[in-house]
RODO-2510 file (C-alpha; in nm, 4 decimals, decimal comma):
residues 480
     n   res          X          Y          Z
     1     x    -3,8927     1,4122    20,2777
     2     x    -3,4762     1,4614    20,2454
     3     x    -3,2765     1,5867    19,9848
     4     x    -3,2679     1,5109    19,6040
     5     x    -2,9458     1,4068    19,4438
     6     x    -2,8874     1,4496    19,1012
     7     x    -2,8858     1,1971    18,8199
     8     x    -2,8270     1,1628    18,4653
     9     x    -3,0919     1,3140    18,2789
    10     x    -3,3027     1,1174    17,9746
    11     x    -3,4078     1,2374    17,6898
    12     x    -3,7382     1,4209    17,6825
    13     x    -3,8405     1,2443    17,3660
    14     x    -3,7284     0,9048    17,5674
    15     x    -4,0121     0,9728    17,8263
    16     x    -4,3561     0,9351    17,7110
    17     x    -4,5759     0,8449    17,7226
    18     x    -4,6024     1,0570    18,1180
    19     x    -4,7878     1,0793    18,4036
    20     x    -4,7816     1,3103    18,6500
    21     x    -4,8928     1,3133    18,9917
    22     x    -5,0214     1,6550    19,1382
    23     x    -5,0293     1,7644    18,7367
    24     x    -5,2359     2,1065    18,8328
    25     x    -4,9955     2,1908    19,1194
    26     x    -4,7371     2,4765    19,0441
    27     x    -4,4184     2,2974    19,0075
    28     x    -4,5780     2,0279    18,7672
    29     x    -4,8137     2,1587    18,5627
    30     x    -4,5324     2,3876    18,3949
    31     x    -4,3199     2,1144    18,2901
    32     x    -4,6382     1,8852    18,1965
    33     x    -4,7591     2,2067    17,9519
    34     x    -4,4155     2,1862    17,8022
    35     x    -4,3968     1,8451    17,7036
    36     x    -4,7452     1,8402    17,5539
    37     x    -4,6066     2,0637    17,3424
    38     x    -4,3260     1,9011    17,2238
    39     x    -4,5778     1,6608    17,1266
    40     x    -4,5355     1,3957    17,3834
    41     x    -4,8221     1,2178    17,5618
    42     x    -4,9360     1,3133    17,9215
    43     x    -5,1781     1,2489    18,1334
    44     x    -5,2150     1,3263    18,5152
    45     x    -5,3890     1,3720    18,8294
    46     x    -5,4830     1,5932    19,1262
    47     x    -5,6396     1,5864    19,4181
    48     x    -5,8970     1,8668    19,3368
    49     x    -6,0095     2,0079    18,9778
    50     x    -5,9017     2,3279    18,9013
    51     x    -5,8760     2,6004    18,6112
    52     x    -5,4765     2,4826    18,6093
    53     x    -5,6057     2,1186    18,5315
    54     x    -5,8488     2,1960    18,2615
    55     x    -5,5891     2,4289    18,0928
    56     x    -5,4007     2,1124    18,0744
    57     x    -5,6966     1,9438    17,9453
    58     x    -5,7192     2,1761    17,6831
    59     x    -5,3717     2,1886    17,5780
    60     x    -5,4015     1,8303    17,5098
    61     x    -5,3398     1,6678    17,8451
    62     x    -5,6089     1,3786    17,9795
    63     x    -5,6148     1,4638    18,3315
    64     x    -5,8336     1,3100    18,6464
    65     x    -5,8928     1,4235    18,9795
    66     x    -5,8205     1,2277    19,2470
    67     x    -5,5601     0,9842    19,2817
    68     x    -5,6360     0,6174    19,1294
    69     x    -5,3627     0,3325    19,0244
    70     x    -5,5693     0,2664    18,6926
    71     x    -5,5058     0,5824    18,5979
    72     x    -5,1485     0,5694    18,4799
    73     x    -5,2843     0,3842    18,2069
    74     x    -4,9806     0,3024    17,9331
    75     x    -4,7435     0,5034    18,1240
    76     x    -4,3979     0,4292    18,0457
    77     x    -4,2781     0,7425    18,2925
    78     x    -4,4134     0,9034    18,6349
    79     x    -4,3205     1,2025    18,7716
    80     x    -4,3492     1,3125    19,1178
    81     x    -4,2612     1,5904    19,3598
    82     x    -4,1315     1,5100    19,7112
    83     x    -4,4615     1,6019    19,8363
    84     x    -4,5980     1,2711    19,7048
    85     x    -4,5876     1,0170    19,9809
    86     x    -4,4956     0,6351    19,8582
    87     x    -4,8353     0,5185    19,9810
    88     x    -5,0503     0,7063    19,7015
    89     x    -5,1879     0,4976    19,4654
    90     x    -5,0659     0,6179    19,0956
    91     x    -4,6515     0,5895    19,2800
    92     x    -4,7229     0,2800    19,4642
    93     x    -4,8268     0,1061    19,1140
    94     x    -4,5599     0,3134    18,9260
    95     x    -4,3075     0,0875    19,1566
    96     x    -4,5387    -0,2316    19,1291
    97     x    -4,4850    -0,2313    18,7436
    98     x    -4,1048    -0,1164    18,7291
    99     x    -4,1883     0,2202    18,5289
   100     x    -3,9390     0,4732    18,5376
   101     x    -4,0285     0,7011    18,8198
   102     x    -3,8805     1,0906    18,7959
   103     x    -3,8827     1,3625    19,0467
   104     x    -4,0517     1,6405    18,9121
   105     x    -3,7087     1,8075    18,8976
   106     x    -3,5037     1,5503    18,6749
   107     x    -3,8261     1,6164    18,4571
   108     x    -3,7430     1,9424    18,3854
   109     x    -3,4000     1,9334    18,3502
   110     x    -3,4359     1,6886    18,0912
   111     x    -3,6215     1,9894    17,8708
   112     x    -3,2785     2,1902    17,9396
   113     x    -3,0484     1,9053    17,7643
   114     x    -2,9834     2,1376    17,3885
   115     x    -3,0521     2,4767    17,5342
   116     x    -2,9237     2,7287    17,7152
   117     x    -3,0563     2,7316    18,0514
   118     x    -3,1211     3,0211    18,2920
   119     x    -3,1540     2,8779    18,6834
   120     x    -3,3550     3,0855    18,9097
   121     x    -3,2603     3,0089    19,2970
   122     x    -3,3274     3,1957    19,6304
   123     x    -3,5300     3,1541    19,9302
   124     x    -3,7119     3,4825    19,8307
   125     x    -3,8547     3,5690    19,4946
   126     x    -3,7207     3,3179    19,2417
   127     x    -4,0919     3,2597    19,0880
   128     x    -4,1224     3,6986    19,0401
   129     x    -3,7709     3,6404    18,9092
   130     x    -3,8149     3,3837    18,6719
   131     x    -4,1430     3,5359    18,5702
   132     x    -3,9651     3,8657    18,4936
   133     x    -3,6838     3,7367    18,2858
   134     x    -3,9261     3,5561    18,1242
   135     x    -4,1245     3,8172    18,0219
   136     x    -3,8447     4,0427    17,9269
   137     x    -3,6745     3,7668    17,6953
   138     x    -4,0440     3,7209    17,5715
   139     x    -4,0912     4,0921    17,4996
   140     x    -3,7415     4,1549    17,3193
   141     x    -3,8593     3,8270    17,0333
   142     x    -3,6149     3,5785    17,1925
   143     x    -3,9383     3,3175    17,2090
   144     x    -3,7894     3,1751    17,5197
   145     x    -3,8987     2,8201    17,6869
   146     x    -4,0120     2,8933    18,0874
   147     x    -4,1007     2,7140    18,3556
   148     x    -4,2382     2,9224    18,6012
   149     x    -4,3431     2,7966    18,9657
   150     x    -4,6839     3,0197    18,9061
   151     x    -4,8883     3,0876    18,6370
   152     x    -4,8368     3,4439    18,4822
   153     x    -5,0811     3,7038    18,5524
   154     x    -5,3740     3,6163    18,2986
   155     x    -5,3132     3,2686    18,2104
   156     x    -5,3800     2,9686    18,3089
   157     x    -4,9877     2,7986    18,3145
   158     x    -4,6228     2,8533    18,3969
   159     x    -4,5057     2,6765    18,1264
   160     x    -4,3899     2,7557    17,7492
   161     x    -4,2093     2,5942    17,5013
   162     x    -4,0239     2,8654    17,2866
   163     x    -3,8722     2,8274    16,9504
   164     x    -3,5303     3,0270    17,0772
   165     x    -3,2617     2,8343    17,2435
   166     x    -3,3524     2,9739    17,6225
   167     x    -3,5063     2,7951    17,8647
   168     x    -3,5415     2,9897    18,2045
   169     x    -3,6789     2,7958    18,5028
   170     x    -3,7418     2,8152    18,8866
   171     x    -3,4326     2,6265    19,0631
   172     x    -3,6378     2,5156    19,3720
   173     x    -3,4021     2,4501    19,7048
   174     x    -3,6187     2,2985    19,9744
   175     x    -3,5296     1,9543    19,8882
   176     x    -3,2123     1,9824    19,6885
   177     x    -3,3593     1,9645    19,3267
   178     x    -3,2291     2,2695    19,2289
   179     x    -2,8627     2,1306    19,1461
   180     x    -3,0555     1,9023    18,9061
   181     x    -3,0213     2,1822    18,6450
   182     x    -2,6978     2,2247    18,3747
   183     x    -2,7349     2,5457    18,3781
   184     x    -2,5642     2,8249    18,2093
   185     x    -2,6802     3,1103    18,3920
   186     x    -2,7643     3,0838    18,7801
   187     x    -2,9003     3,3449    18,9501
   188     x    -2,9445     3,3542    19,3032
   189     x    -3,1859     3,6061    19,4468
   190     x    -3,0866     3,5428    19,8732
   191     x    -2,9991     3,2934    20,1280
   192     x    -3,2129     3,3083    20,4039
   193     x    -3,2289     2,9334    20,6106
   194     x    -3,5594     2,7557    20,5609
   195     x    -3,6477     2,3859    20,4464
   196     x    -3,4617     2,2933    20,7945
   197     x    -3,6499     1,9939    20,7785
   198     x    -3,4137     1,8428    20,4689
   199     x    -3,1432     2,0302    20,5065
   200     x    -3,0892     2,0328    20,8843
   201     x    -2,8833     2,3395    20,9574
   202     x    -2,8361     2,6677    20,7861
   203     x    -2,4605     2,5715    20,7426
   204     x    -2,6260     2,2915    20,5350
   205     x    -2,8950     2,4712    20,3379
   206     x    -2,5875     2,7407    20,2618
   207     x    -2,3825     2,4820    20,1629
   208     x    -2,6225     2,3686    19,9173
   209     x    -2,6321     2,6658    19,7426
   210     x    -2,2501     2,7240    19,6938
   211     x    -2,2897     2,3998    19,5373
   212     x    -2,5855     2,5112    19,2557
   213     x    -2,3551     2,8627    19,2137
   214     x    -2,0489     2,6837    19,1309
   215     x    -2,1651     2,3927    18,8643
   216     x    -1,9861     2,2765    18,6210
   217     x    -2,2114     2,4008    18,2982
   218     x    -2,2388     2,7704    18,4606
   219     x    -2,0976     3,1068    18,2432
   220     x    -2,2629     3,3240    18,4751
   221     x    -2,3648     3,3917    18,8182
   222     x    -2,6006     3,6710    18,9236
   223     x    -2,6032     3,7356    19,2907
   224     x    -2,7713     3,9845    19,5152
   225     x    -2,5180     4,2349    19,6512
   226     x    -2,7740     4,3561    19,9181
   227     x    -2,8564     4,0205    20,1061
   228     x    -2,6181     3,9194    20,3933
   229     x    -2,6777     3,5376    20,2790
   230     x    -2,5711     3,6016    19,8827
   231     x    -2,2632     3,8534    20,0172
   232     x    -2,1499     3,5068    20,2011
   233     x    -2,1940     3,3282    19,9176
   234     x    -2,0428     3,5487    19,6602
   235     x    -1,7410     3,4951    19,8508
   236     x    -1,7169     3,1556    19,8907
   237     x    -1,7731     3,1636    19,5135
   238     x    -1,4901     3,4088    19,4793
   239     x    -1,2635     3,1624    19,6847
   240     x    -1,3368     2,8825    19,5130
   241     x    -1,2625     3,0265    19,1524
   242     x    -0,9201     3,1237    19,3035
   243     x    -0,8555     2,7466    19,3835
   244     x    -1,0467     2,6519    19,0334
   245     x    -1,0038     2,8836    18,7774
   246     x    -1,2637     2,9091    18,5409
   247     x    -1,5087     2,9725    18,6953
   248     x    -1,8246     3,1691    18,6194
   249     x    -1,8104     3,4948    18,5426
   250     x    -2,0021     3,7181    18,8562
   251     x    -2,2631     4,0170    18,7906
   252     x    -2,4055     4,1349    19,1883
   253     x    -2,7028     4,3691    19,1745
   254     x    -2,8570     4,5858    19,4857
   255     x    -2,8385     4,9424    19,6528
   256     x    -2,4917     4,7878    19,7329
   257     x    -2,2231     5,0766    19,6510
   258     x    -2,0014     4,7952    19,4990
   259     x    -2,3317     4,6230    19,3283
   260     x    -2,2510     4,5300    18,9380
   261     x    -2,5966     4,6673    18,8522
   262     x    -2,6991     4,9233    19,1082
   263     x    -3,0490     5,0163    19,1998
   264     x    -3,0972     5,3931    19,3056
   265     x    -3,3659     5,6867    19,3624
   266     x    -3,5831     5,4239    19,4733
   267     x    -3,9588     5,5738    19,5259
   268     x    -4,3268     5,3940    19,5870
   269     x    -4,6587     5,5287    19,4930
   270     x    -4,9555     5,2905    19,5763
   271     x    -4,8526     4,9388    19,4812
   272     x    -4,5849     5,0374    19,2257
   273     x    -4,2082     5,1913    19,2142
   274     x    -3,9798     5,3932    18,9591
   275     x    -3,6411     5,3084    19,0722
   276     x    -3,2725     5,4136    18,8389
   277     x    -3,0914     5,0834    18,7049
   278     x    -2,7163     5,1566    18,5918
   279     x    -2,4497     4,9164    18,5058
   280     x    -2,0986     5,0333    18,7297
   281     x    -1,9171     4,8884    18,4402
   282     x    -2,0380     5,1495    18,1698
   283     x    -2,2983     5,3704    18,3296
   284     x    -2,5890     5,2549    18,1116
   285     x    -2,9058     5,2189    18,2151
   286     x    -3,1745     5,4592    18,3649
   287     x    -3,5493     5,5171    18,5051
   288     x    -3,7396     5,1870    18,5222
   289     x    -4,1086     5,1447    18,6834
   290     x    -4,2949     4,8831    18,7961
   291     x    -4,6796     4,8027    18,8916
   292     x    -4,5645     4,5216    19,0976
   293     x    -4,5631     4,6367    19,4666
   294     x    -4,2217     4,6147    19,7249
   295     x    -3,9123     4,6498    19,7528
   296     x    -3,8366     4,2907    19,7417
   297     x    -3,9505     4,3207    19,3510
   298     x    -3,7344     4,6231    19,3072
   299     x    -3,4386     4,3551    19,3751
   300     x    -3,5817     4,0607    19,1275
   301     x    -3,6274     4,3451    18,8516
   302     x    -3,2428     4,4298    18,9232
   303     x    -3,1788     4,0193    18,8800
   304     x    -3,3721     3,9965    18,5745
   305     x    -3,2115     4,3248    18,3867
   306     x    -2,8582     4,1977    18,5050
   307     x    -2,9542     3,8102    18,3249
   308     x    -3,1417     4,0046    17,9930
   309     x    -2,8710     4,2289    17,9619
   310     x    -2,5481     3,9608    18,0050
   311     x    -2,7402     3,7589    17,7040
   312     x    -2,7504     4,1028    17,4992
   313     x    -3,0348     4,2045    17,5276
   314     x    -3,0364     4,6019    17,4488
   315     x    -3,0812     4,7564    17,8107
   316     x    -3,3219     5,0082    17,7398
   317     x    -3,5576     4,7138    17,5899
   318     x    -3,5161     4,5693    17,9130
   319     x    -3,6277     4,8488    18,0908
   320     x    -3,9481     4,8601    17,8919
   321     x    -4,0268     4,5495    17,8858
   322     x    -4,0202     4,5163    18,3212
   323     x    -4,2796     4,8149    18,3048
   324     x    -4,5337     4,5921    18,1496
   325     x    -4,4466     4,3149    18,3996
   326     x    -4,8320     4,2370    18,5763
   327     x    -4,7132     3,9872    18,8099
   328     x    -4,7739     3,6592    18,8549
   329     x    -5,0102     3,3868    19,0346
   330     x    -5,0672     3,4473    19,4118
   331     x    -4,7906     3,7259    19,4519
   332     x    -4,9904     4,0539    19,5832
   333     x    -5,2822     3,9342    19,3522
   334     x    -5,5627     4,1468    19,3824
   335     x    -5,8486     3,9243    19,4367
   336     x    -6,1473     4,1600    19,4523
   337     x    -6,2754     4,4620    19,5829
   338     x    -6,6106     4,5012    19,7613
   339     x    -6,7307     4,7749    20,0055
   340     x    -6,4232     5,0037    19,9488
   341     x    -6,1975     4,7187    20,0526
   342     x    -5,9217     4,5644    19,8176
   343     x    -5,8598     4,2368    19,8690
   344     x    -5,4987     4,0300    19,7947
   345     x    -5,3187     3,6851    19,7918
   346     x    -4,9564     3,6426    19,8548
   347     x    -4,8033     3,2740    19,8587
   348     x    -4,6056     3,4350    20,1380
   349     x    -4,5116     3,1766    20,3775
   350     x    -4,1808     3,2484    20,5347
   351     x    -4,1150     3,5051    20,7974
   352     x    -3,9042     3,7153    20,5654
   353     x    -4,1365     3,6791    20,2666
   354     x    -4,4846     3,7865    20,5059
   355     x    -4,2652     4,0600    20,6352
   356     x    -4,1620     4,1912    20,2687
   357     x    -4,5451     4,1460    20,2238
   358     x    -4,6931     4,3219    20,4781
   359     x    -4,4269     4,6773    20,3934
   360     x    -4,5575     4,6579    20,0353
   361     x    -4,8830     4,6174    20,1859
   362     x    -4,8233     4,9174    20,3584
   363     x    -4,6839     5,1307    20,1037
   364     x    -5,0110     5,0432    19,8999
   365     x    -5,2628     5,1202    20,1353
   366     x    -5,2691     5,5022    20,1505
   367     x    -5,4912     5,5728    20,4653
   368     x    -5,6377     5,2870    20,5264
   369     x    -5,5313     4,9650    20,7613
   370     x    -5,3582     4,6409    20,6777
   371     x    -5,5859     4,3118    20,7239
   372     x    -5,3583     4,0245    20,7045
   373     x    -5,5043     3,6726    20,7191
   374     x    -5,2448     3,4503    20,7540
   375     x    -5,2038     3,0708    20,7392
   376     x    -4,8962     2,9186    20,9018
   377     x    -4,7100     2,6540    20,6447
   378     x    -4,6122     2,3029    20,8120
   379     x    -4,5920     2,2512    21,1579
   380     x    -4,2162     2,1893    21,0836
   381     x    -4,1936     2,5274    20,9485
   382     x    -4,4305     2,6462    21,2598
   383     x    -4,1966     2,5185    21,4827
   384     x    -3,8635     2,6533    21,3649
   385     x    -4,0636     2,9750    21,2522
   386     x    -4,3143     3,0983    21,4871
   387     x    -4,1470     3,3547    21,6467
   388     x    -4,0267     3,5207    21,3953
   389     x    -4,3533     3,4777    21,2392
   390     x    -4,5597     3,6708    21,4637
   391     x    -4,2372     3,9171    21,4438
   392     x    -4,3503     3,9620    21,1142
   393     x    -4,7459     4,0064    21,1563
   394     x    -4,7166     4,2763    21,3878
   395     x    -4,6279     4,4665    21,1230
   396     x    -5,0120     4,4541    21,0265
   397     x    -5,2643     4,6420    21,1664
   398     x    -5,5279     4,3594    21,2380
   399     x    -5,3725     4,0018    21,1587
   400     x    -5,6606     3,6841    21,1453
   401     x    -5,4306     3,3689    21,2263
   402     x    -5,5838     3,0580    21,0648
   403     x    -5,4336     2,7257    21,2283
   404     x    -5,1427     2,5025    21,0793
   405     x    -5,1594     2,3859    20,6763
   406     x    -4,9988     2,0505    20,7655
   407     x    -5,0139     1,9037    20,3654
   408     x    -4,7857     1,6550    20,3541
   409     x    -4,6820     1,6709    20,7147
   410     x    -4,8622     1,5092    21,0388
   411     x    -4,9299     1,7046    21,3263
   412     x    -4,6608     1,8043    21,5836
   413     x    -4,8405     1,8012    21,9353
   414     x    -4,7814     2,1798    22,0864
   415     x    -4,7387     2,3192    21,7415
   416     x    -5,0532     2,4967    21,5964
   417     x    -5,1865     2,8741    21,4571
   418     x    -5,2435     2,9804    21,8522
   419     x    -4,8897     2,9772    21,9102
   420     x    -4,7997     3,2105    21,6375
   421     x    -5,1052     3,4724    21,7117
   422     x    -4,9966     3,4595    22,1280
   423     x    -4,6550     3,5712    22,0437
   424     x    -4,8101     3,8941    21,8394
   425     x    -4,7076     4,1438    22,1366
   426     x    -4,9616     4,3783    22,2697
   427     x    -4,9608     4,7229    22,1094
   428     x    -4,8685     4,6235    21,7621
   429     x    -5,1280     4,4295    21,5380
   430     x    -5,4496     4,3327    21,6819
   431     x    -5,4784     4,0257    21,6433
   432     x    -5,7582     3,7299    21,6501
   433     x    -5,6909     3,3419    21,6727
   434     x    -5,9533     3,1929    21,4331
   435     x    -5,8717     2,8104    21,4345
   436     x    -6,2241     2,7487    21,1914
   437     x    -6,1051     2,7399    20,8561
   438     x    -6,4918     2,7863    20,7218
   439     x    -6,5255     3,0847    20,9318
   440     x    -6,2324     3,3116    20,8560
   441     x    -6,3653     3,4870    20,5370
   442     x    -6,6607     3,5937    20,7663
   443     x    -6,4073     3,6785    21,0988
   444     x    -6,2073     3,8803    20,8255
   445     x    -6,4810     4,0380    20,6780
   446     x    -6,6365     4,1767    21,0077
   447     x    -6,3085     4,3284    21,0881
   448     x    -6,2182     4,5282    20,7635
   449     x    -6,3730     4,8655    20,7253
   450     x    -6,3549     5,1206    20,3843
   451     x    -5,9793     5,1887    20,2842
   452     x    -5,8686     4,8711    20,4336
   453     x    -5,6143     4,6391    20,2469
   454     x    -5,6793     4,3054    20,3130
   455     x    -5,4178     4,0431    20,2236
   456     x    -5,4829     3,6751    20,3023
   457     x    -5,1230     3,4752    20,3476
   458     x    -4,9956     3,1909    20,3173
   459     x    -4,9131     2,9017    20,0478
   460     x    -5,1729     2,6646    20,1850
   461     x    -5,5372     2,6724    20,0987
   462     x    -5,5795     2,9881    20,2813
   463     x    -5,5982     3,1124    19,8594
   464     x    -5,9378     2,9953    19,8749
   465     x    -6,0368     3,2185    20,1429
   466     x    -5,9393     3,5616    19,9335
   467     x    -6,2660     3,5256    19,7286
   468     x    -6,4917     3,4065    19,9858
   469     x    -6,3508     3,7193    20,1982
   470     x    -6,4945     3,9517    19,8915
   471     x    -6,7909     3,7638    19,8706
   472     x    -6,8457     3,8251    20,2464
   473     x    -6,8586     4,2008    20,2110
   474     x    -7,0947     4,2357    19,9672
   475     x    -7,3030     4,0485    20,0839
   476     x    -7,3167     4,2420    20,4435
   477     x    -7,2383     4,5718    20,1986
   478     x    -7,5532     4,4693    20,0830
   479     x    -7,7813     4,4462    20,4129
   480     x    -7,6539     4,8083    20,5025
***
């Protein structure tokens, strides 16, 4: 796939009429909801229908499913992610007629040209993040614009176009696009290697983000104090600005002692928290609550007062507004419940993230056992990964382990789901190999019992298996 470099970005009003490729997938159908409402023409297609496409539809949007070169139709632009491969139809006649061909990326950072934009970066989180400064910007009558990897809890899109001057979007880093973005505001949630695959080393992928945390167009830099990664790169940052003054001004955030905004008397009940936010600069600040589950979201609420705050936004607004905060698309989305069992999705796919799953998990399940279902991402990812993988699913009680979601990737020989599940070591989850995809709702279902938490994993189509999973036990509940 390889890294994205920047280029110089057109005018949104330049563009249309657009078509996008994979419109109802997360990182496109944002951007494609934006410009339909800046009144631009767009059409698009996906492999498979979906609510997300007939949202689209809805908005305005002509939209098709399946991929066909007649479907660009007067086109002038294409966007693409760097999930498309060259050989698919609508790119391969994009290049055959000279159109201007976008990554998804440049898209979007075309809608920041004449607004203030707020970056959202991190291995971990950076959807939650986005979502929550979103909402909070939302909440206090800024009318922001957002572009949100994930639809919000309750809707059918990521994407807004605001009339304020904000526009606060997910900085993506597996392939580079991130430093696509003139940002004012960059926050960076962690550092934690991964996209190996484009980047090559962690030295590499770190490198990358010093360079998103010290553009030219940034005021501000919000960094996690907590994270070993974001420490690092704070102080590169900091060395830097000695060599360049001018630089950005820094706010950290974390349990940190010498965090900017400092998270304390952190406690969880079921899948929520109440947690003390203070600024070390003044001492404002106080009690905030969540009904989002984790630590990990404990951190991203501490990112998103530290942005909402900087822009002057009053702080105890801020606070009120994360307590509504319900989440967002396939992070710890309850799915269901049937037969006493609870059912979730997380997009979870990295060994950190499943592990940061699996303790919220486990603060949320009162008595009862953790049923993970998990769905390894990539066999590139599977390679570099499994270990710690499996590291992370023993910290289930039963883990299901589906076999490999290549997407875009072929098969590596050697690399598949049984080599994650045979490094679980004995004593900690149980664990069962289940290499059918159309029979792990029913291997799932036969394991959970009343009280259980089941969570399927992944950010393959293993979402597809949450509801099938609920469906499962009723229908046995029902036989009983």
């Amino acid at each position: 796939m390889g890294l994205i470099e920047p280029i110089e970005l057109p005018d949104p009003r330049t563009l249309g009429p657009v078509h996008f490729i994979a419109i109802g997938g997360s990182g496109m159908n944002g951007i494609a909801s934006a410009l339909v409402q800046m009144g631009i023409e767009v059409s698009g297609s996906d492999r498979q229908d979906s609510e997300y496409l007939r949202a689209l539809e809805k908005l305005g949007a002509r939209v098709h499913v399946g991929h066909r070169a007649e479907q660009l139709g007067q086109a002038r632009t294409v966007v693409a992610s760097s999930a498309i491969r060259e050989d698919n139809p609508e790119l391969a006649e994009a290049r055959r007629r000279g159109l201007r061909v976008l990554h998804r990326s440049a898209a979007l950072g075309s809608l920041m040209l004449g607004r203030r934009g707020v970056a959202v970066a991190g291995t971990h989180g950076k959807t939650t993040t986005t979502a929550m400064i979103s909402q909070v910007l939302t909440g206090c009558d800024l009318d922001p614009s957002f572009v949100i990897g994930g639809a919000l809890t309750g809707s059918k899109t990521g994407g807004h176009l605001g009339t304020g001057d904000l526009l606060v979007v997910e900085a993506d880093e597996s392939d580079g696009s991130f430093l696509q973005y003139p940002a004012e505001v960059a926050v960076v949630t962690n550092v934690d290697p991964d996209h190996l695959v484009n980047w090559g080393t962690p030295e590499n992928y770190a490198d990358g983000f010093l360079r998103f945390a010290t553009g030219d167009t940034l005021k501000l830099l919000v960094l996690s104090a907590d994270d070993p990664g974001a420490v690092a790169l704070t102080q590169r940052v900091r060395a830097a600005s000695a060599q360049r003054p001018g630089g950005p001004e820094i706010l950290t955030f974390g349990e940190s002692s010498d965090a900017d905004i400092r998270i304390a008397d952190t406690a969880f009940e079921g899948t929520g928290s109440a947690f003390t936010l203070r600024s070390a600069a003044d001492g404002s600040g106080g009690q905030t609550t969540l009904s989002v589950p984790g630590h990990y979201n404990v951190l991203n609420a501490a990112a998103a007062y530290a942005v909402a705050t900087w822009l002057g936004v009053p702080e105890r607004r801020v606070r009120a507004e994360l307590s509504r905060f319900v989440g967002t698309y396939r992070r710890f989305q309850l799915v269901g419940t049937a037969a006493d069992v609870r059912v979730f999705d997380d997009y979870a796919h990295h060994p950190t993230e499943v592990a940061n799953t699996l303790q919220a998990a486990r603060t949320g399940v009162g008595d009862g056992r953790v049923v993970v279902c998990f769905q390894p991402h990539l066999y590139t990812r599977t390679r570099d990964f499994w270990r710690e993988l499996a590291q992370a699913l023993e910290l289930a009680d039963e883990a299901v382990v589906m076999d490999v979601c290549g997407d875009r990737e072929d098969p590596i020989e050697g690399i598949d789901g049984a080599l994650v599940s045979d490094a679980i070591r004995p004593g900690t989850a149980n664990v069962t190999y289940e290499p059918v995809w159309d029979a792990a709702a029913a291997t799932v279902a036969a394991i959970a019992r009343p009280g259980d938490l089941v969570i399927t994993v992944g950010c393959g189509d293993v979402t597809k298996i949450a509801p099938q999973i609920v469906d499962e036990l009723r229908r046995v509940g029902a036989q009983r």
